[in-house]
Kinemage of the C-alpha trace (Angstrom):
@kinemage 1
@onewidth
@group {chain A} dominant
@subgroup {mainchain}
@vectorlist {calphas} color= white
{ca unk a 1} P 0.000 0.000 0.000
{ca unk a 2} L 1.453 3.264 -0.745
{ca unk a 3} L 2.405 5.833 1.772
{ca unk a 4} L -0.849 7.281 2.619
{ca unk a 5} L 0.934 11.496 2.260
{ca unk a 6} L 1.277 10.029 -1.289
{ca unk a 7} L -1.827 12.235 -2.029
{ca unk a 8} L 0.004 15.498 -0.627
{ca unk a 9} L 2.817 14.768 -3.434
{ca unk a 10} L 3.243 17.142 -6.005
{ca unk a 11} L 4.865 16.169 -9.466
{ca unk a 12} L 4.703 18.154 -12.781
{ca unk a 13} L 2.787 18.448 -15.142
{ca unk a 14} L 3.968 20.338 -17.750
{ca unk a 15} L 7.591 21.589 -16.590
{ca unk a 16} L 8.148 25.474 -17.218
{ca unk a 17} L 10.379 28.294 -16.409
{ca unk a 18} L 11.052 31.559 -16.000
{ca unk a 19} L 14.716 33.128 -15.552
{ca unk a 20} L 15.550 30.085 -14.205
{ca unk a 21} L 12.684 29.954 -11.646
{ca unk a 22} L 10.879 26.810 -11.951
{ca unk a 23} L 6.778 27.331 -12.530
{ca unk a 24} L 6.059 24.316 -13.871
{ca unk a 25} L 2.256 23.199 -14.057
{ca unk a 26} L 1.355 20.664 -11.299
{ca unk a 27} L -1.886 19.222 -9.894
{ca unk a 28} L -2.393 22.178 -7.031
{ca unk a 29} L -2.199 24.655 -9.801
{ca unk a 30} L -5.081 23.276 -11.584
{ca unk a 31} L -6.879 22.743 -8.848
{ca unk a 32} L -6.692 26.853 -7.846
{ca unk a 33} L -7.351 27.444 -11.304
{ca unk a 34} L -10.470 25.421 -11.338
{ca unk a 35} L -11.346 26.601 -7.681
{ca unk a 36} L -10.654 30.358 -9.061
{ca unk a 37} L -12.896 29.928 -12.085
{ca unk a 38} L -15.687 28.124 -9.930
{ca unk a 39} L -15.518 31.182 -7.495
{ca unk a 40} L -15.866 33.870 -10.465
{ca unk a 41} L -19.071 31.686 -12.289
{ca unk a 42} L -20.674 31.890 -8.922
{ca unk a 43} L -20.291 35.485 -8.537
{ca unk a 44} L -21.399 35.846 -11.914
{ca unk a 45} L -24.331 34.396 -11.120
{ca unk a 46} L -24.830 36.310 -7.679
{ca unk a 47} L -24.091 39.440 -9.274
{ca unk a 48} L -26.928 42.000 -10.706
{ca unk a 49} L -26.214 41.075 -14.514
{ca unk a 50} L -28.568 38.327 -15.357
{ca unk a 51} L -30.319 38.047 -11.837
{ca unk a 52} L -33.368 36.624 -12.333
{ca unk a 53} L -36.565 38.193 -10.716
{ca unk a 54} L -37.751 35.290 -9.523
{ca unk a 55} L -34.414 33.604 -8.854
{ca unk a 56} L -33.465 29.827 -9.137
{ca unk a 57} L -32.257 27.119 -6.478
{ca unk a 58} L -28.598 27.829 -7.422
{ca unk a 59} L -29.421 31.900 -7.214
{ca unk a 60} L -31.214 31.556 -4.055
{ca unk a 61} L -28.927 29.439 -2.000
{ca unk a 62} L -25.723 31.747 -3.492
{ca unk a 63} L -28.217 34.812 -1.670
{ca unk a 64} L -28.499 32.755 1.494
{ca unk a 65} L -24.917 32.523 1.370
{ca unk a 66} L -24.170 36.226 0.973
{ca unk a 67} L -26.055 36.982 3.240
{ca unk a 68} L -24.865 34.973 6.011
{ca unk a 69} L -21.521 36.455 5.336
{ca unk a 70} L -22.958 39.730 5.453
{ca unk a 71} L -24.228 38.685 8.787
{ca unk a 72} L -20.785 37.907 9.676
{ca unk a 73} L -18.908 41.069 8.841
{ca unk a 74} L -21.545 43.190 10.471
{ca unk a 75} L -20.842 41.738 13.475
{ca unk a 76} L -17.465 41.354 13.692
{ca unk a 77} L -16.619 44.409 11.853
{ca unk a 78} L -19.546 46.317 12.020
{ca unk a 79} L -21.808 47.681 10.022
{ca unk a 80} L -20.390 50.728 8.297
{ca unk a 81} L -16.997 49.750 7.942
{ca unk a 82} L -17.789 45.928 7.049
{ca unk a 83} L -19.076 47.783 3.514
{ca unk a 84} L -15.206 48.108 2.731
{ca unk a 85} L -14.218 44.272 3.155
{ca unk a 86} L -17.553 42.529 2.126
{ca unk a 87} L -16.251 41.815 -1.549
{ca unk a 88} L -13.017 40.176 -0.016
{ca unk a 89} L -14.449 38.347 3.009
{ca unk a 90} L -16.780 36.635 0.769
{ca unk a 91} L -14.436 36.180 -2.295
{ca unk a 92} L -12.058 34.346 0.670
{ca unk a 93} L -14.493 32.285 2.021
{ca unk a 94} L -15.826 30.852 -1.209
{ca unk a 95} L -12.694 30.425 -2.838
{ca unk a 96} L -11.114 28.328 0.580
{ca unk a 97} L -14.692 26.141 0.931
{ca unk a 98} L -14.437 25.547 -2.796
{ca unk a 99} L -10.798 24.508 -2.612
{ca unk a 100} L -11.484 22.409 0.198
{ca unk a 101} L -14.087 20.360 -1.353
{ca unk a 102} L -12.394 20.429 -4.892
{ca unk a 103} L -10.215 18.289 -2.760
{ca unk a 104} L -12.537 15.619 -2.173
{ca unk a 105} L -13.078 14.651 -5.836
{ca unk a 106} L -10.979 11.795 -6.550
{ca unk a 107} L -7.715 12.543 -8.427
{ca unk a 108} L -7.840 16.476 -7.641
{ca unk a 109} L -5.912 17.887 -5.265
{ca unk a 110} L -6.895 19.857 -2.599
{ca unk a 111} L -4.519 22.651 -2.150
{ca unk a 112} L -5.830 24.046 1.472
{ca unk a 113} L -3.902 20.796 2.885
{ca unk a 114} L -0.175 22.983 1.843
{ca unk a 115} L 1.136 24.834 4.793
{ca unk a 116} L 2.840 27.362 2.279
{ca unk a 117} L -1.059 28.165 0.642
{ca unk a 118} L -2.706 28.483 3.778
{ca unk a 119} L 0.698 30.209 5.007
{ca unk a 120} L 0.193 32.922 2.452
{ca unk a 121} L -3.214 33.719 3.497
{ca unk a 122} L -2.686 34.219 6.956
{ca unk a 123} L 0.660 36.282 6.639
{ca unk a 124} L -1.332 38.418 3.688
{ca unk a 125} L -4.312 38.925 5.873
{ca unk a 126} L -2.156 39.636 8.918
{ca unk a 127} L 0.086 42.209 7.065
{ca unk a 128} L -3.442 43.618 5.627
{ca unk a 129} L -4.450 44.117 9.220
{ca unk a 130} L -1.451 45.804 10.029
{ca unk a 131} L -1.905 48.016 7.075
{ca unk a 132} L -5.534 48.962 8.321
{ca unk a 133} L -4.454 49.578 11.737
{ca unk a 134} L -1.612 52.188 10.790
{ca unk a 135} L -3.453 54.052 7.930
{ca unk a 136} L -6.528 54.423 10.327
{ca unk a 137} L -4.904 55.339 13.717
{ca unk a 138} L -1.251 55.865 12.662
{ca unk a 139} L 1.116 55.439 15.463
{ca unk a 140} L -1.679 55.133 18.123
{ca unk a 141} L -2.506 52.011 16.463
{ca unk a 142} L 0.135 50.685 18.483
{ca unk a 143} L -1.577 51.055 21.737
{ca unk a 144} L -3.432 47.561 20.581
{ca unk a 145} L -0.656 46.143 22.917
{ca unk a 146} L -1.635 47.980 25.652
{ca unk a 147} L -4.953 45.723 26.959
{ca unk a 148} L -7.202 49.042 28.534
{ca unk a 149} L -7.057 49.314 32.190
{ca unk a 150} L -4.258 47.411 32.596
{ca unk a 151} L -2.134 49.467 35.394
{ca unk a 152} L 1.437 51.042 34.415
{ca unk a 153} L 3.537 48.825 36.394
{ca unk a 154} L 2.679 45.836 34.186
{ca unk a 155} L 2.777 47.447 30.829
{ca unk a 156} L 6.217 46.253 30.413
{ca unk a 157} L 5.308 43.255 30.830
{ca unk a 158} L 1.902 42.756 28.648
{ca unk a 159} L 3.773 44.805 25.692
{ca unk a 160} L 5.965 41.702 24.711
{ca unk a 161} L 2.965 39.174 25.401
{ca unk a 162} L 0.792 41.269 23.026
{ca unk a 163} L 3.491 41.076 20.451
{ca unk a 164} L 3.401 37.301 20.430
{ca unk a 165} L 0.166 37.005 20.560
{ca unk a 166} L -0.549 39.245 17.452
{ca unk a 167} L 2.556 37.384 15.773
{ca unk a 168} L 0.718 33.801 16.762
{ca unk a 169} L -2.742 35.101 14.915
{ca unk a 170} L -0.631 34.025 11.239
{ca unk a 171} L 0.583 30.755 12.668
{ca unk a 172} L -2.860 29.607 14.242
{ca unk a 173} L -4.614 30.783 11.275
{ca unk a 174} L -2.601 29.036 8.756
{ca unk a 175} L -1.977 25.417 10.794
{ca unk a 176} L -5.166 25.744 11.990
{ca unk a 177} L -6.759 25.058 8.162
{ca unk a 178} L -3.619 23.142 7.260
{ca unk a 179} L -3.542 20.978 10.180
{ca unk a 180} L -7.192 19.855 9.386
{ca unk a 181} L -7.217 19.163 5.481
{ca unk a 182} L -4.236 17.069 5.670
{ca unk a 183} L -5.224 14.914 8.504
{ca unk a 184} L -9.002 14.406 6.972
{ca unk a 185} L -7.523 13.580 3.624
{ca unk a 186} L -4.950 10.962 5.415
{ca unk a 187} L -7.419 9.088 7.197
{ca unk a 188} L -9.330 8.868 4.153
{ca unk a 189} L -6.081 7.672 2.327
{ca unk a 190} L -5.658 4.622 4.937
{ca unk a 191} L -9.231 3.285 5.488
{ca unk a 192} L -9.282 3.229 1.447
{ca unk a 193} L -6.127 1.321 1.294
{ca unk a 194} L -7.021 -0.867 4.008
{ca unk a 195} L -10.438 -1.339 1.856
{ca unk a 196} L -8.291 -2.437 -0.994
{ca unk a 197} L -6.105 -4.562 0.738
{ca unk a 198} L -8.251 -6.226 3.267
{ca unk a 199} L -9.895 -9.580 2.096
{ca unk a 200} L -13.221 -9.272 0.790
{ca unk a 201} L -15.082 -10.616 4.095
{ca unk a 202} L -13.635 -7.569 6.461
{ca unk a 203} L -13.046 -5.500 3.410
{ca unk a 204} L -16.519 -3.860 3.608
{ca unk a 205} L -15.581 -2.319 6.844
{ca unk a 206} L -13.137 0.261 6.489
{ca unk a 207} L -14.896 0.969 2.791
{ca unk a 208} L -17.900 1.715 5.184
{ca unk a 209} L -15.750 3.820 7.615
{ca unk a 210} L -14.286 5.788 4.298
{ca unk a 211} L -17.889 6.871 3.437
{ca unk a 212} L -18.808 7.930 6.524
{ca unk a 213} L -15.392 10.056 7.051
{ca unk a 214} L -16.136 11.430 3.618
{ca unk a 215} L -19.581 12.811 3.966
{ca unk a 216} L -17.835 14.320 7.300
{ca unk a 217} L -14.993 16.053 5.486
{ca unk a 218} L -17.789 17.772 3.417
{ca unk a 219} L -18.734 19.185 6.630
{ca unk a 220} L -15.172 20.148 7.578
{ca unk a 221} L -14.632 22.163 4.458
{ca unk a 222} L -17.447 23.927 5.289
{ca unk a 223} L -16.620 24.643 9.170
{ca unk a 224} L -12.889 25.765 8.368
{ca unk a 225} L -14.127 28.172 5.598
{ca unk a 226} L -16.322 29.592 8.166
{ca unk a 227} L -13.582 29.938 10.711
{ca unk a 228} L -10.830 30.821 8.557
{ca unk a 229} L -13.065 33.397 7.684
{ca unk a 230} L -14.794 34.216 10.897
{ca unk a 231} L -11.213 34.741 12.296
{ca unk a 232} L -10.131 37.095 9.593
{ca unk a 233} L -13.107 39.549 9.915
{ca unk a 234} L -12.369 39.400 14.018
{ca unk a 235} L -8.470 40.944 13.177
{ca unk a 236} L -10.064 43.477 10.822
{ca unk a 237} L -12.382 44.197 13.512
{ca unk a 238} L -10.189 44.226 16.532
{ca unk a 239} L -7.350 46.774 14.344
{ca unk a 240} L -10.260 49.218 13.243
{ca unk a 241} L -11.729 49.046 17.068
{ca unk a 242} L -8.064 48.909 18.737
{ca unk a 243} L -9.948 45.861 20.893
């Protein structure tokens, strides 16, 4: 039976490169390409060009949708300035749950389970945070790492935990969604391969087990878009509210 991180492997495709920098064409690529134009057909859809005025299933459950992330931002950004990062919060979230169960269809790859993709989300939405902070409250943004209340003598001492705190937000975030795609997908990997290798009397078993686990990893792609998401619009809420 093959190494069950076999499915993490990437190989390519069609090898290509650029001033010597290899960008080669591999199975994650097409999978965010496919994921990327998935994400843009549904907006297309949701958008005000061609809406329907009495709209379809797929219309009305891509409304539901937007407007439970509309729910979202309003509360954990608020109202007013959720207006500016609606269009990104919900172009994130549909483009990680989309990945995610892109990943599920045999022989794609889902591209969520790479530390160094959900790596670069985090440290871009972290460095966007820190970009909101200091254009809104300039250098006072900086007193996010004073907790209010707090008395003097023990500033010096919550200023450094604050720091690694706000520096852990990137590493949570990203191993967080890492950390669950991989180990889904690898206990799917070894209750198939036990389902192919077993004999045919216990066989039925672990094939059972590997249908359950998948209709649960449906529901995991969901739940970590949601809080990959839910945790992004809390930093953009906590730098524009200094909370």
């Amino acid at each position: 039976m093959d190494s069950p991180l076999h499915h993490f492997e990437l190989h390519p495709i069609i090898h290509l490169s650029l001033g010597g920098l290899d960008i080669s064409i591999n199975k994650a690529i097409i999978a965010m390409w496919i994921g990327l134009a998935l994400v843009f057909g549904l907006f297309m859809v949701a958008s005000g060009k061609g809406r329907l005025l009495i709209p379809g299933k797929l219309q009305s459950v891509l409304e539901i949708a937007m407007e439970f992330i509309q729910g979202m931002v309003d509360e954990f950004i608020g109202k007013e300035e959720g207006k500016k990062y609606f269009s990104f919060v919900a172009s994130l979230f549909f483009f990680i749950l989309t990945c995610n169960l892109i990943g599920l269809i045999p022989g794609s790859y889902t591209i969520t389970s790479q530390i160094a993709v959900t790596g670069a989300f985090a440290v871009g939405i972290f460095l966007m945070t820190l970009v909101i902070g200091f254009s809104r409250h300039g250098g006072h943004f900086l007193s996010i790492l004073v907790p209010p209340g707090i008395p003097k003598v023990m500033i010096p001492i919550m200023i450094p935990i604050e720091i690694i705190s706000m520096l852990a937000r990137p590493l949570s975030l990203a191993v967080r969604l890492f950390a669950n795609m991989t180990a889904g997908h690898t206990v799917l990997a070894v209750l198939f391969g036990l389902a192919m290798t077993a004999p045919v009397w216990i066989g039925w078993m672990p094939f059972g087990f590997t249908v359950i686990i998948n209709g649960l990893e449906v529901a995991i792609a969901f739940i970590q878009a949601y809080i990959f998401t839910t945790l992004t619009c809390v930093y953009i809420g906590d730098v524009i509210r200094l909370h």
